[in-house]
C-alpha positions in Angstrom: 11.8 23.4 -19.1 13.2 21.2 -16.3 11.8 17.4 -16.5 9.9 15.8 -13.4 10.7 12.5 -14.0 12.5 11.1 -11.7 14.0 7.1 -11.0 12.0 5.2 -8.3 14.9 5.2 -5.2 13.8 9.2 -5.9 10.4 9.0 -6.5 10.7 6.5 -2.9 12.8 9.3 -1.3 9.9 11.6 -1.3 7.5 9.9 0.6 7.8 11.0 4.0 6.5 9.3 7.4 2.7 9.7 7.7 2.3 10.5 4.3 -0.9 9.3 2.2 -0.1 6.7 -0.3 -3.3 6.4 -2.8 -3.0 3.7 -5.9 -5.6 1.6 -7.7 -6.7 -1.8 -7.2 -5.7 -5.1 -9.0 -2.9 -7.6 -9.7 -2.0 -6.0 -13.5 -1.7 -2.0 -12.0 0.3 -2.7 -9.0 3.2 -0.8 -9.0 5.4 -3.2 -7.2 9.0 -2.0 -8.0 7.8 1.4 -6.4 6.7 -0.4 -3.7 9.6 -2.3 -3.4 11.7 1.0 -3.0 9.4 2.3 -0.1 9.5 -1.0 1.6 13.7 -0.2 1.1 13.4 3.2 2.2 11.9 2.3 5.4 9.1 4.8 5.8 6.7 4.3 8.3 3.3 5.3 9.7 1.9 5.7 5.9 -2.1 6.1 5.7 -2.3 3.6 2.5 -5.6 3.9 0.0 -6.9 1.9 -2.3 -9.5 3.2 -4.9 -12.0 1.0 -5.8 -10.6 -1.3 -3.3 -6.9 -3.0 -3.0 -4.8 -6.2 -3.8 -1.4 -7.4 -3.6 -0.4 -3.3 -3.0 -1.9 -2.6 -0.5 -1.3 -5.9 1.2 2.7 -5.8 0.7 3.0 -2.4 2.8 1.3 -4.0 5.2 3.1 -6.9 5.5 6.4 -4.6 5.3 4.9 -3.0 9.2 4.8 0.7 7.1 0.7 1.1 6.6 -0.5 2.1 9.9 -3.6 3.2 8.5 -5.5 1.4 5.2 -8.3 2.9 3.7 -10.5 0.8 1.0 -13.6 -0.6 -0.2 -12.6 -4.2 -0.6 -9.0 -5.9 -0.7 -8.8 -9.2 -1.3 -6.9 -11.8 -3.4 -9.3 -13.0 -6.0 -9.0 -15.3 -7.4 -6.1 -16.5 -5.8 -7.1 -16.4 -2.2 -10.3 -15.1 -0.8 -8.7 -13.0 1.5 -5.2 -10.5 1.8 -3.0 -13.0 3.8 -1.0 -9.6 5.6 -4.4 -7.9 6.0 -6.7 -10.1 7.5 -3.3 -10.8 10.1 -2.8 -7.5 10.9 -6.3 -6.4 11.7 -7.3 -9.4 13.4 -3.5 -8.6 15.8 -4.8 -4.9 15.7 -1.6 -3.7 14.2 -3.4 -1.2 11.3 -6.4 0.8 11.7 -9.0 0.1 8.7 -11.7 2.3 7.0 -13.9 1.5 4.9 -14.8 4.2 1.9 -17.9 2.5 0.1 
């Protein structure tokens, strides 16, 4: 049987521009070094979603310009910072387009 695993630069390699990029909330399940290699691989446009809302993951492809489209219930910071620093910015500039799935 052939394995699917794969290393992250691959893993990062398959996202394409426009894809939909789903993960769940909170600081301890962020999976930062495969966000790191998408912010790397420069792929833009992505429709980013965040079930049961969002954190520092979907904040960072934000701030890297790739989400143009983020789609949660909540996303904030706490209890850090009451709100996503790249978030609020980029809403309030009109940069992403947000949904809201409660």
């Amino acid at each position: 049987m052939r394995t699917k695993l794969v290393g992250l630069e691959a893993a990062a390699r398959m996202v394409r521009d426009g894809d939909q990029v789903a993960m769940s909330a909170g600081f301890q399940f962020s999976p930062m070094a495969m966000l790191r290699e998408l912010a790397r691989s420069g792929v833009r446009d992505l429709h980013t979603i965040g079930v049961v809302g969002g954190s520092i993951n979907l904040d960072f492809l934000v701030g890297t310009g790739q989400t143009k489209t983020i789609e949660c219930c909540s996303i904030g910071f706490e209890p850090f910072a009451r709100n996503a620093p790249n978030f609020d910015r980029f809403l309030k500039e009109g940069r992403i387009y947000a949904m809201d799935n409660t």
